[in-house]
DRENBA-973873 format. One record per residue (C-alpha): z, y, x; residue in three letters. Coordinates in steps of 0.02 Angstrom, whole numbers, plus 50000, padded with zeros to 5 digits. Layout:
N
ZYXALA
...
end
This chain:
739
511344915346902UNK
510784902547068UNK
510294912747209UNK
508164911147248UNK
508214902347404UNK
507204911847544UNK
505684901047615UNK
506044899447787UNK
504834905447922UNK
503974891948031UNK
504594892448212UNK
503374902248340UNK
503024894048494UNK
503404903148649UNK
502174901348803UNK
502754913348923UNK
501474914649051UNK
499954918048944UNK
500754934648860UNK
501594939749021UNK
499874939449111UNK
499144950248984UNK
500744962248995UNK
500454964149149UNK
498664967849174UNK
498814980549016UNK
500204989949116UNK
499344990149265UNK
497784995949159UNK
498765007649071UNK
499915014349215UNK
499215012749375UNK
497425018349348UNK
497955033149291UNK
499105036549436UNK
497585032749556UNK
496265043449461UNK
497875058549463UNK
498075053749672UNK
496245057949673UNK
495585071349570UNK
497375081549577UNK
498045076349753UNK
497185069049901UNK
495485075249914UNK
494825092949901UNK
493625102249802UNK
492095113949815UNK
493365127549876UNK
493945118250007UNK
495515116849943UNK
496825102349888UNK
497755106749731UNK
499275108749841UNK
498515123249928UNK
497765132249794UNK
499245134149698UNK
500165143149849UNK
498935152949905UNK
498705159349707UNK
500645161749705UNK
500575173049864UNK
499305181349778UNK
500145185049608UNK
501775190549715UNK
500735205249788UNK
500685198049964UNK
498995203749991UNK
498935216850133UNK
500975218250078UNK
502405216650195UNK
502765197250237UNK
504315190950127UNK
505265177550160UNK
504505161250152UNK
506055151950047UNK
505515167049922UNK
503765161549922UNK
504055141349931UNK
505345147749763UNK
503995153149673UNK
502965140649711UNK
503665127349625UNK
503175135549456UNK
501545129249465UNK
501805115949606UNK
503415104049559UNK
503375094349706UNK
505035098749800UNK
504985113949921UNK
505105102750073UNK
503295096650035UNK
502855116149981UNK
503205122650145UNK
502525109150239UNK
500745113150147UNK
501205130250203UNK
501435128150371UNK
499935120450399UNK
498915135750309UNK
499875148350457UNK
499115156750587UNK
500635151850696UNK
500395132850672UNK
498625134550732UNK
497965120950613UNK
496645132150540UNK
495105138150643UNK
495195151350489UNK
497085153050455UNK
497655158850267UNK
499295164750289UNK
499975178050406UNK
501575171850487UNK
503085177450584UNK
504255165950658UNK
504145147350721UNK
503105138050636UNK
502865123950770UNK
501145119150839UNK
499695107450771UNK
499525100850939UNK
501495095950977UNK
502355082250864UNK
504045087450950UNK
503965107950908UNK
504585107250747UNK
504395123650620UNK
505885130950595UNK
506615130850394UNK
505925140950266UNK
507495153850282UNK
507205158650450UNK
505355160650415UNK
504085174850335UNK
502255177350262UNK
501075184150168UNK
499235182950135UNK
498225184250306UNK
496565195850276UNK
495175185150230UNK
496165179950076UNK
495265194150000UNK
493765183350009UNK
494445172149928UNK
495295182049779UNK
494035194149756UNK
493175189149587UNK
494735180349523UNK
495215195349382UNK
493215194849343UNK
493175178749252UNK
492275168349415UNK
493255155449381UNK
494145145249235UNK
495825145549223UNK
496975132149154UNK
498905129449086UNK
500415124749234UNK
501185109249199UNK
502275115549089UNK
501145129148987UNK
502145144449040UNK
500805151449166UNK
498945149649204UNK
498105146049372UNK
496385144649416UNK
495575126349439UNK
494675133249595UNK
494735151249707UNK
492985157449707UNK
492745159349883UNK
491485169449946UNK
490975156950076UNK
490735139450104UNK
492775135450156UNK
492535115550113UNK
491495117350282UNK
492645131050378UNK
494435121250359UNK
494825105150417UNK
495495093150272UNK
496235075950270UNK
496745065950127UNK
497105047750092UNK
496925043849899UNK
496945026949808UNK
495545015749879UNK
494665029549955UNK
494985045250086UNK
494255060950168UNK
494095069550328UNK
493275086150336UNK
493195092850526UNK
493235113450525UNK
491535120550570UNK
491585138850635UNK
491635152750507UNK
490125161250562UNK
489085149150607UNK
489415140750443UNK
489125158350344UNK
487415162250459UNK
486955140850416UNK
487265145050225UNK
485945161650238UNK
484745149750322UNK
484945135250184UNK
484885149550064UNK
483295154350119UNK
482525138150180UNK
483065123250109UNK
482275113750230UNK
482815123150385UNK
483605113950523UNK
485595114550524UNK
485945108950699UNK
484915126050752UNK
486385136350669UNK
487645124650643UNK
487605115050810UNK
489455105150808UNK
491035108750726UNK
492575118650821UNK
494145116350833UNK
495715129450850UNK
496405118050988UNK
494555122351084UNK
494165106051192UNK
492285101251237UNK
491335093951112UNK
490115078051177UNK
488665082251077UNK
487505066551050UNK
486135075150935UNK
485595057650840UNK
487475052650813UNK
487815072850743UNK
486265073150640UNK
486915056850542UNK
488485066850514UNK
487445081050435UNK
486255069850353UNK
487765054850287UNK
489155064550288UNK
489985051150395UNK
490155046850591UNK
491095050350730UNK
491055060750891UNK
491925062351039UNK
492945077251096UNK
493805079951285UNK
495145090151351UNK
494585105251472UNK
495625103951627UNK
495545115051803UNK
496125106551979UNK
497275120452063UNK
497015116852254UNK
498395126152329UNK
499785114452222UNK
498535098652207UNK
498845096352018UNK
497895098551867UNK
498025111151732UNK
497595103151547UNK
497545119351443UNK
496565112251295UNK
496695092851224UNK
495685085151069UNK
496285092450883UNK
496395072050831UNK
497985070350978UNK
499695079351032UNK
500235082551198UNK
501755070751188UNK
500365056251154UNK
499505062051315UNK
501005061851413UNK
501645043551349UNK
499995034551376UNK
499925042951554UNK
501625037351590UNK
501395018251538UNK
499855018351642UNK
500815026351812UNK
502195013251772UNK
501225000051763UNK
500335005051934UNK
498525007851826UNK
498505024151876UNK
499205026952051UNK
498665042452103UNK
499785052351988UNK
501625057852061UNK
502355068551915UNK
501855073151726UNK
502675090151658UNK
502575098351475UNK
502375117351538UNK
501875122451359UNK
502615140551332UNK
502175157651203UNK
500485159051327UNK
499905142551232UNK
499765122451292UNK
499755117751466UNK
500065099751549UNK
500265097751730UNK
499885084051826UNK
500345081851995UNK
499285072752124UNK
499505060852260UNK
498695067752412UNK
497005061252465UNK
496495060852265UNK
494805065052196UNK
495515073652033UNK
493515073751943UNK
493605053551970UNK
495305053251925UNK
495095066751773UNK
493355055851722UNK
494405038451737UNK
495965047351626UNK
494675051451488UNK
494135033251484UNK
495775028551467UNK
497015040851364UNK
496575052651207UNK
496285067451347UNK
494695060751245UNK
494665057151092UNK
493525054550913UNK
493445062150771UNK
493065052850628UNK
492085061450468UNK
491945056850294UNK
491575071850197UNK
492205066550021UNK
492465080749900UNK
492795081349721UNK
491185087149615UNK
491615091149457UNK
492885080549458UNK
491995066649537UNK
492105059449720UNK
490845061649813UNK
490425058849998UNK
489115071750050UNK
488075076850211UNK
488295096050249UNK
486645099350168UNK
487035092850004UNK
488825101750035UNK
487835117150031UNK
486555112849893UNK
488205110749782UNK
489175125449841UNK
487795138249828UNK
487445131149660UNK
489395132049597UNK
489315148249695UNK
487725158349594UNK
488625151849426UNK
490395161549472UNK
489225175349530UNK
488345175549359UNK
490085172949275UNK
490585188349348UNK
489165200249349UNK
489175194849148UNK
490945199849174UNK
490395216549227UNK
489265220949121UNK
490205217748962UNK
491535231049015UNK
490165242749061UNK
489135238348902UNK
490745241948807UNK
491235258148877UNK
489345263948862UNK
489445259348687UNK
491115271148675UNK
490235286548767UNK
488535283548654UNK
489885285748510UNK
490605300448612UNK
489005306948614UNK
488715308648455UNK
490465318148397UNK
489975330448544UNK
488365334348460UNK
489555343848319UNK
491285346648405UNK
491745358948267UNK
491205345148123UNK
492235331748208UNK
493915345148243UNK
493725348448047UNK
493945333547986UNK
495485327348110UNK
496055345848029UNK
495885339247845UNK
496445322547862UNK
497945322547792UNK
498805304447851UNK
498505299548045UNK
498145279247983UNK
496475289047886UNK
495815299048055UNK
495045282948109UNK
493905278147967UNK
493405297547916UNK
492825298748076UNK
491835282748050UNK
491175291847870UNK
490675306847957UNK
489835302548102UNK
489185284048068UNK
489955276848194UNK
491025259748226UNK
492915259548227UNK
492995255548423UNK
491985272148445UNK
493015280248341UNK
494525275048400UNK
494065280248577UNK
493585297148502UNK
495235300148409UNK
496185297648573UNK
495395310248675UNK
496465326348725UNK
495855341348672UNK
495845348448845UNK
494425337048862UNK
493415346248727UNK
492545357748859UNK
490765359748925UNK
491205353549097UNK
491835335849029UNK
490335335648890UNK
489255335549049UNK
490045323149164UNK
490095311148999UNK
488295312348969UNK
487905309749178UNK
489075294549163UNK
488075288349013UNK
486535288849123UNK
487185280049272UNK
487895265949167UNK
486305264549066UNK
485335261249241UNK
486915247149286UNK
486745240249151UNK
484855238649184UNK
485175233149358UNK
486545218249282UNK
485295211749159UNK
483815208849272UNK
485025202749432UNK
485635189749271UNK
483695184849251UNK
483235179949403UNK
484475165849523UNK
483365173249688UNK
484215190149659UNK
485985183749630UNK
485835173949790UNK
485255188749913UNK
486695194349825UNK
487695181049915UNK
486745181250058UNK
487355201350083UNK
489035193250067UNK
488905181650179UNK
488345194550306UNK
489645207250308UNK
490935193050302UNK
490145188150483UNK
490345207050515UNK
492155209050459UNK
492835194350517UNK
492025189950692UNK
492495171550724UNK
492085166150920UNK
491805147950950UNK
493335141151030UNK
492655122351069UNK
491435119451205UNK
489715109551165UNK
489065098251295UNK
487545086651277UNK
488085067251299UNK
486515065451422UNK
486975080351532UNK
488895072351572UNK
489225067151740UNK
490075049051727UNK
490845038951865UNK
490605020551885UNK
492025010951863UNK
492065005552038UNK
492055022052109UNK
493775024052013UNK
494405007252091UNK
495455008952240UNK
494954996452371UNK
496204987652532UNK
496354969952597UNK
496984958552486UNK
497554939052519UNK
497084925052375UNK
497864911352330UNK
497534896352198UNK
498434882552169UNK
498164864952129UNK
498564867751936UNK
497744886551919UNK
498854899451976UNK
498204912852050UNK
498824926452154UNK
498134941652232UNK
499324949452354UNK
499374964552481UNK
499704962752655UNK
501114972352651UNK
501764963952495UNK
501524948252623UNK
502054952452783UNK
503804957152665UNK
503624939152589UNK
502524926352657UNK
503434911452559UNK
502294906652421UNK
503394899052256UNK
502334886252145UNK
502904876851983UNK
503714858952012UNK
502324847952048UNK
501014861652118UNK
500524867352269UNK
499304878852370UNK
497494873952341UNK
496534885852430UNK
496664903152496UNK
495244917852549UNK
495464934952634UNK
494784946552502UNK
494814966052479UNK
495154972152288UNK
493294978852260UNK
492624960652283UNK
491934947452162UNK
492654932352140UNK
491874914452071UNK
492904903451983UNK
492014885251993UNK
492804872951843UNK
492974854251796UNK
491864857251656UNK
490544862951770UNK
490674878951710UNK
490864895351813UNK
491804909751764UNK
491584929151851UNK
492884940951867UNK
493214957351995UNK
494834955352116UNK
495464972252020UNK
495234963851860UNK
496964953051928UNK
498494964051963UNK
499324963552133UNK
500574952952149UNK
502144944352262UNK
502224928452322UNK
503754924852233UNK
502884922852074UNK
501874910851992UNK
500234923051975UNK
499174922251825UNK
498584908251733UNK
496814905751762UNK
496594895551600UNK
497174909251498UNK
496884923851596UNK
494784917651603UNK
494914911251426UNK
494284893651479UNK
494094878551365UNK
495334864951310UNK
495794857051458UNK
494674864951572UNK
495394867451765UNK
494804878451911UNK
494404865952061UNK
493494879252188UNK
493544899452200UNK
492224908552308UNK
491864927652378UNK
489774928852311UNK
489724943752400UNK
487794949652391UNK
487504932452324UNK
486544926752500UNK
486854910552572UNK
486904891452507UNK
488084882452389UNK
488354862552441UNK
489244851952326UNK
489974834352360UNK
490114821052211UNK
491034807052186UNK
489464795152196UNK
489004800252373UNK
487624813952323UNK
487624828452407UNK
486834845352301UNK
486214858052399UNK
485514876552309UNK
485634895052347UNK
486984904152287UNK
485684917952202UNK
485844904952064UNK
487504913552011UNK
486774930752001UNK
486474938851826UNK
485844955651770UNK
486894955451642UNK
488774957351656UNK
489164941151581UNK
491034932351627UNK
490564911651594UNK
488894904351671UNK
488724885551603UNK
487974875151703UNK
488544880551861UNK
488214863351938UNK
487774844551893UNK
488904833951768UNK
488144815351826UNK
489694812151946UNK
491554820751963UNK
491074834352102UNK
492374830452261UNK
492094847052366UNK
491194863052345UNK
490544874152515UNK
489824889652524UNK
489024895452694UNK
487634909252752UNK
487434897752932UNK
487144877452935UNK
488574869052988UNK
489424851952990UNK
490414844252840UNK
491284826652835UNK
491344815152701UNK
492714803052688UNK
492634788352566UNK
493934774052476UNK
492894761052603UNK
493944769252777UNK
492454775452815UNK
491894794352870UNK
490014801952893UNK
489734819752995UNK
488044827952952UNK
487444845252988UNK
487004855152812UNK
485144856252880UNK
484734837952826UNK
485384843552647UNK
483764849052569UNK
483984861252457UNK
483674863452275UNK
482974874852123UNK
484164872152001UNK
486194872652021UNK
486214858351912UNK
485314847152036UNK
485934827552056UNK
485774832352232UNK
485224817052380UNK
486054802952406UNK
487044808952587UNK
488244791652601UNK
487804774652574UNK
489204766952475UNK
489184749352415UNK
490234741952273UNK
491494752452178UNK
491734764752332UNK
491744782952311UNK
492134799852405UNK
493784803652407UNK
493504821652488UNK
492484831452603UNK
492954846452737UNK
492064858052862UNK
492124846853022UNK
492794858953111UNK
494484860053014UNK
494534839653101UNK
495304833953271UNK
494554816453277UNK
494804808653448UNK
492904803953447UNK
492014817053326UNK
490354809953388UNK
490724792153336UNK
490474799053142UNK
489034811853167UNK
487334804553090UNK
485634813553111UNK
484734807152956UNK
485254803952769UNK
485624793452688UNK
486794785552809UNK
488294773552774UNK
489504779452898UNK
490734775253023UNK
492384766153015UNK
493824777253046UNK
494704770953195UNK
496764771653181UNK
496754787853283UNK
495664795553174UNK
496644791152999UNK
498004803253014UNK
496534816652986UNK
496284809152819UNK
497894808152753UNK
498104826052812UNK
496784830552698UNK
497484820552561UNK
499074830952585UNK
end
């Protein structure tokens, strides 16, 4: 029989890009969005508790290994057991734990009681020793935060692998998300809780409590830090904080000036830095002669706590030097907030009132959870004594027929025949010794039956009414402020109330010597650095422009080829030798394309006149007030008129004679007094030499810097004028100039 031939199947195309595009946005889909939801909700950012996953699950394992109020225990046995509910490595356990000691000072409101080295929050160099050499166990306000756990507060779930339960949050008995500091950065989003101080946060919560309205601030007036440090308290900036949940403040170190060894003491830096971060930005700034009135910078930390010496160069002002240091290292610091916490599940960023709307709310439900806890065990054991009750009404009845029963499985249920009763009752019944059957015991049962009759009572209407569970928390909240008395540690001081130097006052001022050149170097040097070196070194091609005696507090004016003048401060250059090239004006100013310095002046208190000299013969003649602004602006445009290439600039506070020299071989002398001056900078000036033809002025100089044979032969009374001839004596002076 012929083989049935198979119908062969038609030949898919294959377009590669369109289904690999679609496999890779389904993975992605599939994959990564549920790797950033886990980062989230089961990682990074912490819950109504104020805990992260990570911490809950040790501080319940501590708890379940008896290490409440126990002896500590090693904390490789505790970092062990752990990792049944936590299988993240131990390194990563014990480095949640450290940060929950009272050793590493993290916590205003520690968690775990520790012996042993477990470095410091403020020091990235003191590192905690390993978990071997280490021990813990629960530190005493843990019992706040286990004390409902065995009373149903709180939900528990499966571990990871189903072997064990734990509890998706610790019912804390006060508002922790605001106590401990928290960081976490999750997929696309982050939070940063600062630590608030326990009290004030448990006296704020009574207050919200009571008043939902009240004001915070008046309770809760900043947040503290274990590391202390003064708080700069700007009230609007703080009450965005409470009201957004995000914002930033500043924070300083406190510091003392010990006469007797001219240093200063830093005992107490910013939470947000670590005293090697101090000590490296101080050190760039003293070797880079910033700073100069520091000699030596020494870690003295020791067991007493942090301390950072800094010695002082004598003749130094250590508050102008302390204020200039805060300014410019993280002795001062911010704190950045952004008070994201889970809700349910959700993200959620959250001022601290809304914090406390959601707590107290999550708060009265585990109280409810647990006073229904309550009184179901004490409804249940009532409901065995009312059964008791009624056997002891007729002992002998109830001893006869345990007598007469013949199998022990039937005691149970003729008991339940005899007396009407339920088989809980009567199993409760059947149990009792017969010791117990005496009038003393008949009477404490039927007291007991009283008192839990009036609990019970007591339960049901606190279960009625949310006001009455909450002065329930409120009495809480109180004795925890009793128990555990919390002292502020960082110092609040109001942002108006600071004492601030000016930045000159920090500025150390002595004679310096400028020099620009003909292509825009500049250099300010000392005289010493001079007298050492006078030789000044330019590029190829350049060559000394101009020079000025300055000192380093001074302004300087920058005049430009673009018309354009440019402000700086002498300290704003650094000192520097004369064999180097100096800075770049160009650059250093930020000028335009192509734009050249062509004239630098002291404005001093911005008296006296400004003359310029253009190319067409025009003399422009204003005061130099022109230049001053109220505003601390760098570039003035406009600085003078654009009609003609300016030849020579001169700045005076007395009239005096300037000569103009021109491509015709001839010179003109005139006193600035026939110069009439000017409103505007940009003035075209008056014409001050006649020139005929294509002629122009070549240059200009104070007269005084000439030694013409005849230096009256040039001098003219009245502009315009055209001039004199320069006789061949004379025209050495000119190409002197030119030189």
């Amino acid at each position: 029989m012929a083989k049935k031939k198979s119908k062969q199947q038609p030949v898919k195309e294959y377009h590669p890009l369109e289904p690999t595009a679609q496999r890779i946005t389904e993975t992605l889909r599939e994959n990564y969005m549920p790797y950033a939801m886990s980062v989230i909700v089961s990682r990074a950012i912490p819950e109504l508790d104020g805990f992260k996953p990570s911490h809950r699950k040790l501080l319940y394992t501590m708890y379940k290994m008896g290490l409440m109020g126990a002896n500590r225990t090693k904390s490789a046995n505790i970092v062990g057991q752990t990792m049944k509910l936590n299988p993240h490595g131990d390194a990563a356990i014990y480095e949640t734990m450290v940060r929950l000691t009272r050793g590493n000072e993290a916590l205003l409101t520690p968690f775990v009681d520790s012996k042993g080295n477990f470095g410091k929050v403020y020091s990235r160099d003191m590192a905690y020793a390993a978990s071997r050499y280490t021990e813990a166990k629960l530190d005493k306000i843990c019992a706040e935060l286990f004390r409902e756990i065995d009373d149903d507060a709180v939900d528990f779930v499966d571990n990871y692998d189903g072997e064990m339960k734990e509890p998706t949050l610790l019912p804390t008995t006060f508002p922790n998300i605001l106590v401990s500091a928290n960081t976490g950065i999750a997929v696309g989003m982050a939070s940063s809780f600062c630590g608030f101080n326990l009290e004030e946060v448990c006296r704020t919560t009574i207050a919200y409590i009571e008043d939902n309205n009240c004001d915070l601030m008046a309770t809760l007036p900043a947040p503290d830090f274990p590391t202390g440090g003064e708080i700069i308290l700007d009230r609007a900036q703080m009450q965005k904080i409470y009201d957004t949940g995000r914002g930033s403040f500043k924070i300083r170190s406190k510091w003392k000036y010990i006469k007797s060894e001219n240093l200063i003491e830093v005992y107490q830096i910013p939470y947000t830095t670590t005293i090697e971060a101090i000590i490296d930005k101080l050190a760039d700034l003293v070797k880079s002669g910033k700073v100069r009135e520091i000699s030596d910078i020494r870690d003295e930390s020791d067991l007493s706590g942090l301390k950072l010496a800094i010695d002082l160069k004598r003749g130094t002002d250590p508050d102008k030097l302390m204020d200039r240091l805060m300014q410019m290292t993280p002795l001062m610091d911010s704190c950045s907030c952004n008070f994201n916490v889970l809700i349910q599940g959700m993200p959620k960023v959250l001022g601290v009132r809304s914090i406390l709307h959601e707590w107290t709310t999550w708060r009265t439900e585990c109280k409810k959870r647990t006073i229904r806890y309550d009184l179901a065990k004490k409804q249940e054991k009532l409901h065995l004594l009312h059964g008791l009750k009624t056997i002891l009404l007729d002992i002998d009845k109830a001893i006869a027929i345990i007598r007469n029963t013949e199998k022990d499985a039937d005691v149970v249920p003729n008991l339940m025949n005899g007396f009407g009763i339920d088989e809980k009752q009567a199993e409760y019944i059947a149990e009792i010794r017969l010791r117990h059957i005496n009038r003393e015991y008949i009477l404490k049962r039927l007291t007991e039956t009283e008192a839990l009759e009036k609990e019970i009572a007591r339960l049901e209407s606190l279960l009625k009414s949310d006001a009455k569970v909450r002065r329930v928390i409120i009495r809480e909240l109180e004795a925890i402020i009793k128990k555990y008395p919390s002292p502020r540690r960082a110092d609040i001081l109001e942002a108006d109330k600071i004492e601030h130097f000016e930045q000159e006052d920090h500025i150390e001022d002595y004679p310096v010597h400028l020099f620009l050149s003909k292509e825009g170097y500049f250099k300010k040097i000392t005289s010493q650095s001079l007298r050492g070196a006078s030789d000044q070194k330019f590029k190829d091609g350049d060559a000394l422009f101009q020079t000025l005696d300055a000192t380093n507090k001074q302004e300087i004016i920058f005049l430009t080829n673009k018309q354009q003048a440019y402000k700086a401060h002498l300290y704003d250059f650094d000192d520097s030798k004369a064999s180097v090239l100096g800075d770049y004006l160009p650059s250093k100013l930020e000028m335009d394309a192509e734009e050249q310095p062509v004239f630098m002046l002291l404005p001093g208190d911005y008296t006296g006149s400004m003359i310029v000299i253009f190319e067409n013969g025009k003399a422009a003649r204003f005061e130099l007030a022109g230049f001053a602004t109220k505003t601390n602006r760098r570039r003035l445009t406009g600085a003078y008129s654009d009609r003609s290439p300016a030849k020579a600039f001169f700045h005076f506070s007395q009239d005096c004679n300037i000569t103009l020299f021109a491509t015709n071989g001839r010179a003109l002398t005139v006193n600035t007094s026939v110069i009439p001056p000017k409103s505007t900078r940009t003035t075209v000036g008056v014409q001050t030499m006649v020139l005929r033809g294509s002629h122009t002025i070549t240059h200009a100089c104070y007269s005084m810097e000439l030694a013409f044979a005849q230096p009256k032969r040039y001098v003219s009374h009245s502009i315009p004028s055209i001039g004199a001839l320069l006789k061949d004596e004379d025209k050495g002076q000119m190409t002197l100039l030119e030189e």
